[in-house]
VOMIMAR-847387 format. One line per field, with one value per atom (N, C-alpha, C, O): residue in three letters; atom name; x, y, z. Coordinates in steps of 0.001 Angstrom, whole numbers. Example, Ala and Ser with C-alpha at 12.3 -4.5 7.8 and 13.67 -1.06 7.14 Angstrom:
BEGIN
type	c(ala	ala	ala	ala	ser	ser	ser	ser) $
atom	c(N	CA	C	O	N	CA	C	O) $
u	c(13190	12300	13200	14236	12850	13670	12900	13409) $
v	c(-5690	-4500	-3300	-3319	-2250	-1060	30	1138) $
w	c(7800	7800	7800	8465	7080	7140	7870	8039) $
This chain:
BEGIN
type	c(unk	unk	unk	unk	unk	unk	unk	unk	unk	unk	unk	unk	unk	unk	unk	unk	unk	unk	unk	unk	unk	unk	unk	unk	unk	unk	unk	unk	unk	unk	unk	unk	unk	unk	unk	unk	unk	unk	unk	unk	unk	unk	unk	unk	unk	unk	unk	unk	unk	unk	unk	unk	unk	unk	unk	unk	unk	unk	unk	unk	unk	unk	unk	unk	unk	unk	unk	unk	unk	unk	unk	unk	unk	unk	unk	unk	unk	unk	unk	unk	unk	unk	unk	unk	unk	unk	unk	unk	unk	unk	unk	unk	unk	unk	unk	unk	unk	unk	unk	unk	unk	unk	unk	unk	unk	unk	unk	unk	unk	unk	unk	unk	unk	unk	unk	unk	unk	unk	unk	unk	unk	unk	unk	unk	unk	unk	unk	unk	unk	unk	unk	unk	unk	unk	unk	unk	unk	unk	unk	unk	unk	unk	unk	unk	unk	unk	unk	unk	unk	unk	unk	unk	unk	unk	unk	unk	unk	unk	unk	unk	unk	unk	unk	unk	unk	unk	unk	unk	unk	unk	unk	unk	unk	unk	unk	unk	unk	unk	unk	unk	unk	unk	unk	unk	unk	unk	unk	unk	unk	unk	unk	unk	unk	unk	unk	unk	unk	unk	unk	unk	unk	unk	unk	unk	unk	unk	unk	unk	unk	unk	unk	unk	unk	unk	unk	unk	unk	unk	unk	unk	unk	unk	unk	unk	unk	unk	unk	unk	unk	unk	unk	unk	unk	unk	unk	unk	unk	unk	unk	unk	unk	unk	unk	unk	unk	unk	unk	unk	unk	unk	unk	unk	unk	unk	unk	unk	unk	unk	unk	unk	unk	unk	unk	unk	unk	unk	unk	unk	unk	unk	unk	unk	unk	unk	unk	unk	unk	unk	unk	unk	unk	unk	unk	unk	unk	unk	unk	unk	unk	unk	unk	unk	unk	unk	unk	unk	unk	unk	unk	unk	unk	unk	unk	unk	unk	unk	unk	unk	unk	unk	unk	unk	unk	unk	unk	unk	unk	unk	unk	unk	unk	unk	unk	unk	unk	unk	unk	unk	unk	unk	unk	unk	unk	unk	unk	unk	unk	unk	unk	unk	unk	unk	unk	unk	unk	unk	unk	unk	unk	unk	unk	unk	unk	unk	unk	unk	unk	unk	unk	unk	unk	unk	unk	unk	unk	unk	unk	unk	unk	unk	unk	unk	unk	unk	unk	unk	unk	unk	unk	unk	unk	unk	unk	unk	unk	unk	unk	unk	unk	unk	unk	unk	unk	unk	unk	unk	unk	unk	unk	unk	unk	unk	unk	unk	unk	unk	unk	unk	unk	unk	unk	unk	unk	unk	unk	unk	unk	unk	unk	unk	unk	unk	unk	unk	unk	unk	unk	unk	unk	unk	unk	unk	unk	unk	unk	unk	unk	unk	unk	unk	unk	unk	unk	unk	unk	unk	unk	unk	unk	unk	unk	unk	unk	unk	unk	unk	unk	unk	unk	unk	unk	unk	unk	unk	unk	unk	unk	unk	unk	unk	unk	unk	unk	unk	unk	unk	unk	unk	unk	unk	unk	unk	unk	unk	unk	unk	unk	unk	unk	unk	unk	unk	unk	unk	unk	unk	unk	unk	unk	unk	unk	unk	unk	unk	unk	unk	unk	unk	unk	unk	unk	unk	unk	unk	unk	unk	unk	unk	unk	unk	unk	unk	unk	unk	unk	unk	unk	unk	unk	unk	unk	unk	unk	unk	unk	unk	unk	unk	unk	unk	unk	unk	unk	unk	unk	unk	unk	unk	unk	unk	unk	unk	unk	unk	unk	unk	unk	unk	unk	unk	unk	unk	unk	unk	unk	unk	unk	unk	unk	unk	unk	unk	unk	unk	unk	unk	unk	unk	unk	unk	unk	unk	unk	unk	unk	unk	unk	unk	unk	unk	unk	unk	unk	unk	unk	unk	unk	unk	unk	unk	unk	unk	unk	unk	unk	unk	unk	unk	unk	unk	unk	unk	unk	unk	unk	unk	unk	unk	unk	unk	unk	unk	unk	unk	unk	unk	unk	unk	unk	unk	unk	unk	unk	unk	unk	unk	unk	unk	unk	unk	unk	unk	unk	unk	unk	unk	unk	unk	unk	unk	unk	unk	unk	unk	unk	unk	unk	unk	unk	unk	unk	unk	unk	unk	unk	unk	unk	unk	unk	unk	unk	unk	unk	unk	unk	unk	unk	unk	unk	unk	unk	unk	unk	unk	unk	unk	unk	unk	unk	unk	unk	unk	unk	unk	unk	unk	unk	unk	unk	unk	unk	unk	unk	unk	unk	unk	unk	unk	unk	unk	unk	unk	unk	unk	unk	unk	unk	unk	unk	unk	unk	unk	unk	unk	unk	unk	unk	unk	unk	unk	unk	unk	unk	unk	unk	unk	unk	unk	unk	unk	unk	unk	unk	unk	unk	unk	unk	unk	unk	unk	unk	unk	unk	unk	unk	unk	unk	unk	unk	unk	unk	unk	unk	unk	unk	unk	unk	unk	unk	unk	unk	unk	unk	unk	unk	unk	unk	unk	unk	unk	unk	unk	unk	unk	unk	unk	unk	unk	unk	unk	unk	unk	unk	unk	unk	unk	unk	unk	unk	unk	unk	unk	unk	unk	unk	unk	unk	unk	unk	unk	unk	unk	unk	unk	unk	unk) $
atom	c(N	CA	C	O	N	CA	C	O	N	CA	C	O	N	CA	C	O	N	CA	C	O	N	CA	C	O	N	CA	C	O	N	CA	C	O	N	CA	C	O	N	CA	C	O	N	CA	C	O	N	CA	C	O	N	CA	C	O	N	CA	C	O	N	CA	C	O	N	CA	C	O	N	CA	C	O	N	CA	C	O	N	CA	C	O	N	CA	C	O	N	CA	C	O	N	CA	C	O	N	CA	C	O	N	CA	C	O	N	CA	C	O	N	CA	C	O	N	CA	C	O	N	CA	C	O	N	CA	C	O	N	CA	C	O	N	CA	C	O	N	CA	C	O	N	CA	C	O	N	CA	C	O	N	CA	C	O	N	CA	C	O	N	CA	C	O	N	CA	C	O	N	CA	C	O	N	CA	C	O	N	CA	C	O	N	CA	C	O	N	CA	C	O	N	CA	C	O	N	CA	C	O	N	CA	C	O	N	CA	C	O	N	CA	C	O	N	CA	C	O	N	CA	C	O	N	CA	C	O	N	CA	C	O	N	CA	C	O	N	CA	C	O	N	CA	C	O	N	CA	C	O	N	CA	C	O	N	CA	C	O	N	CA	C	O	N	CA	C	O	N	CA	C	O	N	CA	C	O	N	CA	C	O	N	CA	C	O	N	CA	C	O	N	CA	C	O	N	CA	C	O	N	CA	C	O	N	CA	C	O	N	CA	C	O	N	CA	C	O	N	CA	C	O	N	CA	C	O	N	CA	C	O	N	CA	C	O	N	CA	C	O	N	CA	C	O	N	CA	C	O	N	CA	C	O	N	CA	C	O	N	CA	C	O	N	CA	C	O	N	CA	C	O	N	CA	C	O	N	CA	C	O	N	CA	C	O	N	CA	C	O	N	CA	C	O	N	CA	C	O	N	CA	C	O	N	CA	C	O	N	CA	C	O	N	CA	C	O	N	CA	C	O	N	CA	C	O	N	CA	C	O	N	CA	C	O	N	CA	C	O	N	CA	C	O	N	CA	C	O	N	CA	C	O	N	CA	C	O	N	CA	C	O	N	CA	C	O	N	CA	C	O	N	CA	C	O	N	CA	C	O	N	CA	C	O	N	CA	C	O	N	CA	C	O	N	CA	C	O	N	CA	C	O	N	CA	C	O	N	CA	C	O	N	CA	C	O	N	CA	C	O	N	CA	C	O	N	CA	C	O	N	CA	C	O	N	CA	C	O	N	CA	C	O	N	CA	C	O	N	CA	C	O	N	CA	C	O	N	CA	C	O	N	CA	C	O	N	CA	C	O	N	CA	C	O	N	CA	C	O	N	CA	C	O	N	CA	C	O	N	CA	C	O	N	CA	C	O	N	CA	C	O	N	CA	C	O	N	CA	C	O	N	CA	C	O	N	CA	C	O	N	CA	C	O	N	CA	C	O	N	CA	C	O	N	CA	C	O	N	CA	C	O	N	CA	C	O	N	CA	C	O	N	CA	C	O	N	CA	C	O	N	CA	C	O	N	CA	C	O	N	CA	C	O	N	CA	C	O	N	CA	C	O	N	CA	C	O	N	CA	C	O	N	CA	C	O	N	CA	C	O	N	CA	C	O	N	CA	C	O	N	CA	C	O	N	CA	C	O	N	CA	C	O	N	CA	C	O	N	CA	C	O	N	CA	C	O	N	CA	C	O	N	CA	C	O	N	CA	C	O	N	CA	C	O	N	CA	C	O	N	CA	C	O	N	CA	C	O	N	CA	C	O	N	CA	C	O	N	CA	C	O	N	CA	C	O	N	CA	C	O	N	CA	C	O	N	CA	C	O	N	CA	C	O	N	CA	C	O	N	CA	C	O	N	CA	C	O	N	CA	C	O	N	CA	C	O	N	CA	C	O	N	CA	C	O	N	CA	C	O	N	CA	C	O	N	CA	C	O	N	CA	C	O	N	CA	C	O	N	CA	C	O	N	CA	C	O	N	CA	C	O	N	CA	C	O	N	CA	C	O	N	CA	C	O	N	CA	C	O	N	CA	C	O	N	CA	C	O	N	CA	C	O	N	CA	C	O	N	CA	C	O	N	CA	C	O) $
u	c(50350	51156	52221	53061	52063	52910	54578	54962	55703	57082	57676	58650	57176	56875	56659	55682	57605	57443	57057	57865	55759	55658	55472	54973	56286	56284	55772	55601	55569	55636	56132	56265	56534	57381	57715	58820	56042	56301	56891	57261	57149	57950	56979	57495	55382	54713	54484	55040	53615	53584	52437	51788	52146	50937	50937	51806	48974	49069	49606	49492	49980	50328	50009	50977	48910	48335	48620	48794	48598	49125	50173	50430	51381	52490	52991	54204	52114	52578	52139	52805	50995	50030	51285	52067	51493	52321	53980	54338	54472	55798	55850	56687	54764	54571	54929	55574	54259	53664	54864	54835	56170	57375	58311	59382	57913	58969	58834	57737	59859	60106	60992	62220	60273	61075	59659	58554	60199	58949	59568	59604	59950	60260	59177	59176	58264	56813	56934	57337	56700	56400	57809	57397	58637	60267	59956	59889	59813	59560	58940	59398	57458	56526	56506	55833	57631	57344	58221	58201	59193	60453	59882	59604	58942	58606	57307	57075	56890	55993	56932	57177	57454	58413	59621	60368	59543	60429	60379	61058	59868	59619	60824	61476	60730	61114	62199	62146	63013	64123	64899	64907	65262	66214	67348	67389	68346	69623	69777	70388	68766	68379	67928	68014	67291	66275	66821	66561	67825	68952	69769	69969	70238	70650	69730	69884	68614	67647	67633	67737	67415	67577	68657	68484	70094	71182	71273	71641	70944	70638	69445	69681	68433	67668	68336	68595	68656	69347	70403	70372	71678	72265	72366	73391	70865	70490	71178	71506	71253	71818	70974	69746	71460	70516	70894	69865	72246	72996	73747	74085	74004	75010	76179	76559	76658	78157	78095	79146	76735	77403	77083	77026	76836	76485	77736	77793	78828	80436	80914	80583	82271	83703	83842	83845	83953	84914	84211	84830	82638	81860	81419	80875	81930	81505	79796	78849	80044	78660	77819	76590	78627	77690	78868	79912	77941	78934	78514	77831	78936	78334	79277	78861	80438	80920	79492	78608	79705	78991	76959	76322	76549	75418	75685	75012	76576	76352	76789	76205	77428	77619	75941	75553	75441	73768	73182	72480	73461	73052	73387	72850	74731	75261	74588	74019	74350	73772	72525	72018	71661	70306	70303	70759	69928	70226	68319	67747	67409	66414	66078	66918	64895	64950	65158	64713	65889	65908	65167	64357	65235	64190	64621	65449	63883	63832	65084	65898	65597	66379	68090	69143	67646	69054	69010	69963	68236	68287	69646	70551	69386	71046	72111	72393	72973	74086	73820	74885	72280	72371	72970	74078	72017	72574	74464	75248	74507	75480	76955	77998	76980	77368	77178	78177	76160	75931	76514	77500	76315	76349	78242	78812	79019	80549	81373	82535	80243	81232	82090	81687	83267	83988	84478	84521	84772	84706	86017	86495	86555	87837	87545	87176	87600	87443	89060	90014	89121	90689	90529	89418	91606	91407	93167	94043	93093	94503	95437	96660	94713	95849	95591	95634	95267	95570	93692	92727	93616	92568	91855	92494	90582	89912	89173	88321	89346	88675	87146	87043	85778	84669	83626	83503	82947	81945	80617	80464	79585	78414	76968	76074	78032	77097	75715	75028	75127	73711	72492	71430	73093	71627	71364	70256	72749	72395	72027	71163	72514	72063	70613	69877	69951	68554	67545	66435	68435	67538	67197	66174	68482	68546	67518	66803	67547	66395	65193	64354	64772	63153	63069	61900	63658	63042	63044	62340	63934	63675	62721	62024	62400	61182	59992	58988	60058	58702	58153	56972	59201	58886	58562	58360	58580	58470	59475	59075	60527	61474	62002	62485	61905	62096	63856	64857	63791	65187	65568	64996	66999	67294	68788	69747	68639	69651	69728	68950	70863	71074	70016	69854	68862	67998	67056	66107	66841	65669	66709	66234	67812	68525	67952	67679	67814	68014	66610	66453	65535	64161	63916	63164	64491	64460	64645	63922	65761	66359	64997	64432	64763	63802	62483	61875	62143	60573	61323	60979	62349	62436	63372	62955	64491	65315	66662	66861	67393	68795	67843	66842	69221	70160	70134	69044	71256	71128	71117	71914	70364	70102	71341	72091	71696	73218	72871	71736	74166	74345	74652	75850	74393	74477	73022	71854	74007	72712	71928	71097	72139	71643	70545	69359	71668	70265	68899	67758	69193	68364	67268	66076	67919	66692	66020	64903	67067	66062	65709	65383	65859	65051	64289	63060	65162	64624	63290	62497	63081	62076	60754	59659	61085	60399	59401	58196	60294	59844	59250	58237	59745	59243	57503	56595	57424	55677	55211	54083	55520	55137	54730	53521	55357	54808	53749	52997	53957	52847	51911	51036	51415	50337	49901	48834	50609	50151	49675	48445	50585	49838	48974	48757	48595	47345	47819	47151	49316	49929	50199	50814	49541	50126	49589	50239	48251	48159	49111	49177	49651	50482	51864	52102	53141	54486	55109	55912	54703	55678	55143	56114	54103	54070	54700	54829	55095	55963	57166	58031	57287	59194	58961	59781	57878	58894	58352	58550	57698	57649	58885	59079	59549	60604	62084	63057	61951	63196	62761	63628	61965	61407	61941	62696	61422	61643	63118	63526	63912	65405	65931	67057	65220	66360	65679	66334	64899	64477	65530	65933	66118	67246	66821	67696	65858	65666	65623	66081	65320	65257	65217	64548	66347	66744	65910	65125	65621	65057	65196	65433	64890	65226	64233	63021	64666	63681	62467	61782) $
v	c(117869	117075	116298	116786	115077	114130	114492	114696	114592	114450	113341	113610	112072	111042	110962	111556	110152	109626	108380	107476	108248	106555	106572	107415	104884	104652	103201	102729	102605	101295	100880	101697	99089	99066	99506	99652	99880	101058	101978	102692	102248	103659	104853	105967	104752	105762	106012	105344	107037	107622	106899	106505	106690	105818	106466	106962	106035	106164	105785	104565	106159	105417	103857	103193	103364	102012	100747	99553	101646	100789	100391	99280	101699	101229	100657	100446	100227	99255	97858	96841	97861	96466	96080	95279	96583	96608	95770	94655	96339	96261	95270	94369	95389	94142	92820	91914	92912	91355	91024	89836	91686	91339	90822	90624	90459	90053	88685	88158	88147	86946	86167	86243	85346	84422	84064	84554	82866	81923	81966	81076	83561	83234	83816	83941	84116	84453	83795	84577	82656	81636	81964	82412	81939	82157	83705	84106	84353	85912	85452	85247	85372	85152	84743	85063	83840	83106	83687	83445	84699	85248	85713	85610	87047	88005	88019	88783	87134	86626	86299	87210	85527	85418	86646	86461	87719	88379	88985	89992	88614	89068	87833	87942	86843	85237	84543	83329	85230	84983	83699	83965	83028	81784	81803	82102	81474	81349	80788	81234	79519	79129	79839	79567	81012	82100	83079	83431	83528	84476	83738	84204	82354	81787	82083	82599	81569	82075	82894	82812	84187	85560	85834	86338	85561	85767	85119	85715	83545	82669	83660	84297	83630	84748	85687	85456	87231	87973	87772	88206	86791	86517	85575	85104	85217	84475	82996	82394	82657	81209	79949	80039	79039	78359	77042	76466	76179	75106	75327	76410	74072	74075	74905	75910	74396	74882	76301	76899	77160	78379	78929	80154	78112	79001	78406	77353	79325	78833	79996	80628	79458	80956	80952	80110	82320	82732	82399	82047	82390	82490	84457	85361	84331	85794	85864	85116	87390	87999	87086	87025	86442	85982	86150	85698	86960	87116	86323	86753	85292	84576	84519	85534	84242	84975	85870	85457	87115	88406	87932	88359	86891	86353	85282	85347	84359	83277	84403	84041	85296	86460	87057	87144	87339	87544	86321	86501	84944	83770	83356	82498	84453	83843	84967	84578	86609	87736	87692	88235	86844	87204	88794	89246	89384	90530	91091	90461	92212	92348	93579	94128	93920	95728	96469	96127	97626	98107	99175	99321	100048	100997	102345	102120	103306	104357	104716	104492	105241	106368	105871	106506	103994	103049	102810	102338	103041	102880	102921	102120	104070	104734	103978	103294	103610	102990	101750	101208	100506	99515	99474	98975	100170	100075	100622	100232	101506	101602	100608	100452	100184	99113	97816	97516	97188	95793	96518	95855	97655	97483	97781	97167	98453	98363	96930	96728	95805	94845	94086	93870	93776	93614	91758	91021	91373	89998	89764	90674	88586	88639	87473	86561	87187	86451	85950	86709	84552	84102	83715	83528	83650	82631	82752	83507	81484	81238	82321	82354	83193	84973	85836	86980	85728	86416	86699	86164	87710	87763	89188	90220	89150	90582	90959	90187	91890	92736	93399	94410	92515	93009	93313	92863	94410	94894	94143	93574	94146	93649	94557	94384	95685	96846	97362	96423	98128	98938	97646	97185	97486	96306	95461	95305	94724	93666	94160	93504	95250	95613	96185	95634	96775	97280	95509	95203	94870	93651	93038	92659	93213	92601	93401	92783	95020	95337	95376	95642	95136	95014	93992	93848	92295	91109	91570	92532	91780	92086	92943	92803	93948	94838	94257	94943	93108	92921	93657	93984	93940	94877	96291	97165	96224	98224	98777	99883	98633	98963	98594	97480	99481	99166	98500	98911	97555	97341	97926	98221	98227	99481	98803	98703	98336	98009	98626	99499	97940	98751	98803	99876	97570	98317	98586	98322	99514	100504	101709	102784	101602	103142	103756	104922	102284	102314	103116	104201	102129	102660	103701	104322	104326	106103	106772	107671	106292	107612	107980	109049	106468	106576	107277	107967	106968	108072	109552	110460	109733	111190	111916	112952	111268	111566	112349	112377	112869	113276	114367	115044	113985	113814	112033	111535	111171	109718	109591	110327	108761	108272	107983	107237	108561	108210	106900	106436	106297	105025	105459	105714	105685	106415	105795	105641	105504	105565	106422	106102	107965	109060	109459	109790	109230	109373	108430	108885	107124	106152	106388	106203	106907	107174	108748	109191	109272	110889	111273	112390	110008	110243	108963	108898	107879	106806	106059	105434	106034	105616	106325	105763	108315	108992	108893	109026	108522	108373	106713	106455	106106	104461	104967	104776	105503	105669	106669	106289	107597	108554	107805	107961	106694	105962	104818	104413	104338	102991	103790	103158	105330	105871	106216	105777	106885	106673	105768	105753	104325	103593	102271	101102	103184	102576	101124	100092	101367	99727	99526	98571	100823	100876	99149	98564	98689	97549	96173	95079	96464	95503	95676	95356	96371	97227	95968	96193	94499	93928	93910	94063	93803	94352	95702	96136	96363	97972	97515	97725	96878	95757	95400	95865	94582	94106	94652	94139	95670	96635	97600	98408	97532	98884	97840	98312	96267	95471	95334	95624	95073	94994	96184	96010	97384	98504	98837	99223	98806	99007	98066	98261	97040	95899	95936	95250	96394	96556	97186	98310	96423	97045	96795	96956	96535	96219	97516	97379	98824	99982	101127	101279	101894	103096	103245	102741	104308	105208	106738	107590	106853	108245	109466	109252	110530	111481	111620	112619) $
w	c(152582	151643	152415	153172	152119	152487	152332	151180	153558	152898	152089	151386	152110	151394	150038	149582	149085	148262	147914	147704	147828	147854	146095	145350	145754	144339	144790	145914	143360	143189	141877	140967	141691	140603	139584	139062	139080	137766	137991	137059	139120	139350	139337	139430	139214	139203	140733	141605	140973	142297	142304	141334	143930	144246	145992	146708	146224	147542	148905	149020	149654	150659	151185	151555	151219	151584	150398	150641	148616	148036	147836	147373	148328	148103	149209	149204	150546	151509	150837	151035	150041	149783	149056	149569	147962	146711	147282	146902	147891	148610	149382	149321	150331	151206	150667	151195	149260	148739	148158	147839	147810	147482	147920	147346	149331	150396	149982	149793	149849	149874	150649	150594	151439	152753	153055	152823	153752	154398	156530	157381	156572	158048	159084	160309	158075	158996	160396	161257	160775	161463	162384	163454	162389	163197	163582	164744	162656	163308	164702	165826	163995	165020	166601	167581	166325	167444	168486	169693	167660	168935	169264	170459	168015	168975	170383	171320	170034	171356	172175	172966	172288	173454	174094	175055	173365	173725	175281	175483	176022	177440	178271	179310	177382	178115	177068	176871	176521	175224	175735	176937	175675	175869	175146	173953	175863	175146	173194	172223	173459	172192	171375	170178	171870	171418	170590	169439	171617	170513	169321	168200	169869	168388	167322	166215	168012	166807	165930	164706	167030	166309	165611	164500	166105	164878	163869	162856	163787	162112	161296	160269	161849	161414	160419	159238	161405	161002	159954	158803	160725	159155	158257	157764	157985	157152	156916	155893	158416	158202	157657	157661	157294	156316	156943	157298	157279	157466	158614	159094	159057	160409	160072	160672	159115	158679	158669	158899	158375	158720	159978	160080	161076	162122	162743	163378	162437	163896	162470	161467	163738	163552	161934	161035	162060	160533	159564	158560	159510	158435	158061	158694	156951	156407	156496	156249	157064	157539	158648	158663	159498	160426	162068	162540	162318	163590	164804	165733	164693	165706	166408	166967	167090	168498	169212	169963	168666	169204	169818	170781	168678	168979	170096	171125	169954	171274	172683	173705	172831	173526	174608	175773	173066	173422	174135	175130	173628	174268	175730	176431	176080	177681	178275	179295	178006	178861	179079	180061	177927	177550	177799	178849	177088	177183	176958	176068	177729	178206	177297	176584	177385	176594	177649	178745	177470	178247	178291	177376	179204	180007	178217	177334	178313	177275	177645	176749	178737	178790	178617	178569	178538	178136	176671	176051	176306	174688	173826	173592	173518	173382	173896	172911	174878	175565	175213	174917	175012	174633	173370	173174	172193	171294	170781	169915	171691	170787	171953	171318	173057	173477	172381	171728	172206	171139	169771	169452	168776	167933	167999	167097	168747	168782	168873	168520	169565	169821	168603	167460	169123	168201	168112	169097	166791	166762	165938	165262	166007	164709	164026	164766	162705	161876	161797	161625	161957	161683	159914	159417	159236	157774	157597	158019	156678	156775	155965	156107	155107	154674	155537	155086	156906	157768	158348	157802	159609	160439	160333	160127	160480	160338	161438	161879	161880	162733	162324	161629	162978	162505	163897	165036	162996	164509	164210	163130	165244	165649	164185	163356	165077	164111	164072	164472	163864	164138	163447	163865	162565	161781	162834	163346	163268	164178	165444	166027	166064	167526	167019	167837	166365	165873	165883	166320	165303	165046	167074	167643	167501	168494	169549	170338	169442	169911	169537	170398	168205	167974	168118	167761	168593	169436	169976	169671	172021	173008	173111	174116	172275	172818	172195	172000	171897	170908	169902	169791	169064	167716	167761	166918	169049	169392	168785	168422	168479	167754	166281	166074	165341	163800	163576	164164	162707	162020	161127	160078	161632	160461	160151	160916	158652	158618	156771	156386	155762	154548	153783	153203	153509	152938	153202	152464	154883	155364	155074	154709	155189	154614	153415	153131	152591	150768	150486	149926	151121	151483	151719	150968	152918	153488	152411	151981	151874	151197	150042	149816	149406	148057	148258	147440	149530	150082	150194	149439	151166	151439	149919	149402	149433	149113	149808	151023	148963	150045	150702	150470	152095	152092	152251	152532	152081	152614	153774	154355	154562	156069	156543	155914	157742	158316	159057	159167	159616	159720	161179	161051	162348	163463	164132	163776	165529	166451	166984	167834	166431	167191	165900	165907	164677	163436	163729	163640	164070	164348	165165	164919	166381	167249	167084	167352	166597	166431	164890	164489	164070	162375	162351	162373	162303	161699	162785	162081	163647	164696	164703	164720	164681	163798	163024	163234	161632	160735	160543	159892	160953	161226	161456	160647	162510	163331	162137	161825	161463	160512	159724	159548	158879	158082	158110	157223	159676	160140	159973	159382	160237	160528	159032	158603	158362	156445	156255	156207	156012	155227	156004	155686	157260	158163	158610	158682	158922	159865	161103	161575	161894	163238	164083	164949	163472	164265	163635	164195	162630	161985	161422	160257	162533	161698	160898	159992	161265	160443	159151	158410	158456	157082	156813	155668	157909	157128	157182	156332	158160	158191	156674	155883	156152	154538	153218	152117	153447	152389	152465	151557	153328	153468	153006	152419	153456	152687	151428	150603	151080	149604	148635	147679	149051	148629	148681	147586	149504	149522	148547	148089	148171	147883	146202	145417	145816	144950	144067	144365	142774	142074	140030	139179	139802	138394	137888	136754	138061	137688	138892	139914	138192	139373	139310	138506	140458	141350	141236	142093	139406	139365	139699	139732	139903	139924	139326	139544) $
């Protein structure tokens, strides 16, 4: 027996493969094609490359929001990534990358005063599944939201140590259920789908 709860919209229980088919097909964005193309290149990233990846990530749409002091886009911390190019690193750096990128710290100026904001685990997770070429899952709020709804409590901690010793885990536990190991980015947007999914709780 599966530790897994897989549902789909009805909220009834369903098998594993449908509730990837099911979930999958909910993603909505047309960034197929932009995915695609980083993650092939992730051996050979270009400065341009990481811009990429952070408009990406925080969903930039227009010039105007890619510069200072736009909420939720930390771009300081990304053009940062654009001067290091920053590489995957070896297994046993894992750990210290991430939690180095996800501490860095950025300040938002606005004219009632300035805020102090970090990089944070979503974005350093995002930043390592390009560089590694998707060997690595994104874990950001709604693969938490996701976890929790398959396993239930306790809630997924927000920690880089939960990350690599639950959530990575359980990332490969599930490609192998619902038969995606040759394809994780369909488990990438069945698991945003599923987190972000809010028309009816998620009750017992």
């Amino acid at each position: 027996m599966s530790q897994f709860r897989f549902r789909i919209p009805e909220l009834r229980d369903s098998p594993p493969r449908e509730w990837l088919r099911v979930w999958a097909a909910r993603y909505q964005s047309d960034d197929d094609l932009e995915y695609s193309e980083l993650i092939a290149k992730h051996e050979s990233l270009s400065a341009t490359d990481y811009e990429r990846i952070g408009k990406w990530k925080d969903g930039v749409e227009t010039a105007l929001q890619w510069r200072l002091n736009v909420t939720s886009v930390a771009y300081l911390i990304w053009m940062e990534a654009a001067v290091a190019l920053p590489r995957c690193p070896a297994e046993s750096d894992v750990e210290s990358f991430l939690d180095s990128w996800s501490r860095k710290a950025y300040r938002d100026e606005y004219k009632s005063g300035s805020r102090e904001k970090h990089f944070g685990l979503s974005r350093a997770t995002t930043l390592l599944h390009f560089v590694s070429g998707g060997r690595f899952p994104i874990f950001d709020a709604r693969v938490r939201t996701a976890i929790f709804r398959l396993l239930g409590p306790p809630v997924p901690l927000n920690t880089v140590r939960w990350y690599l010793d639950s959530c990575c885990p359980l990332f490969a536990e599930l490609a192998a259920l619902c038969e995606a190991d040759d394809d994780v980015r369909i488990l990438d947007k069945a698991l945003f789908s599923y987190g972000s999914f809010t028309a009816i709780a998620f009750s017992s």
